[in-house]
N, C-alpha and C positions, 0 to 999 in steps of 0.2 A: 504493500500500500504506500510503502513511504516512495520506493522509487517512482509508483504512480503518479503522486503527488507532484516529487521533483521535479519531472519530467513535463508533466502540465504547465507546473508552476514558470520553468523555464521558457515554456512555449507563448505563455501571458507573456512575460517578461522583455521576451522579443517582439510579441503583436502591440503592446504598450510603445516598445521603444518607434516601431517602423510607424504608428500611429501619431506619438509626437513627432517623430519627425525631427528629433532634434539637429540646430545650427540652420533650420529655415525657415525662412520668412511666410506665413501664412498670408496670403495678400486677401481683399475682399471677396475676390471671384472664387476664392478655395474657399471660404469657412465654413459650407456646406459639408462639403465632403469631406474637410477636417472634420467636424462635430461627427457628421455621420462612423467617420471611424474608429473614433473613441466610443461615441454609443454601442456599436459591433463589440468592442473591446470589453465595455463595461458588461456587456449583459454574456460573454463567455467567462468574466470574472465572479459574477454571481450563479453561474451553473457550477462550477471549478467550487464556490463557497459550500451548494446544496450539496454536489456529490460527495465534499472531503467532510462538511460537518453536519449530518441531517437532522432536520428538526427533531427536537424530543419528543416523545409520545405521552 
């Protein structure tokens, strides 16, 4: 489970980084599709949350 994890975690870690985009300038005709791909980002980080810590019963 933990390499599971890892390995996930790693995969966020690069879809965050290609996501910001870091050292460029988002200019006004991107910020769609910048948002757009941090929302992508954000809602495989809350799947990555459900599957690693499941709600209690």
């Amino acid at each position: 489970m933990i390499k599971k994890t890892r390995s996930a975690s790693e995969r966020l870690e690069r879809e965050i980084e290609v996501a910001l985009d870091p050292g460029h300038f988002v200019g006004d005709g991107a910020c769609y599709s910048f948002v757009s791909d941090l929302e992508e980002v954000e809602d495989d980080i809350g799947t990555l949350i459900a599957e690693t810590f499941p709600a209690p019963m």
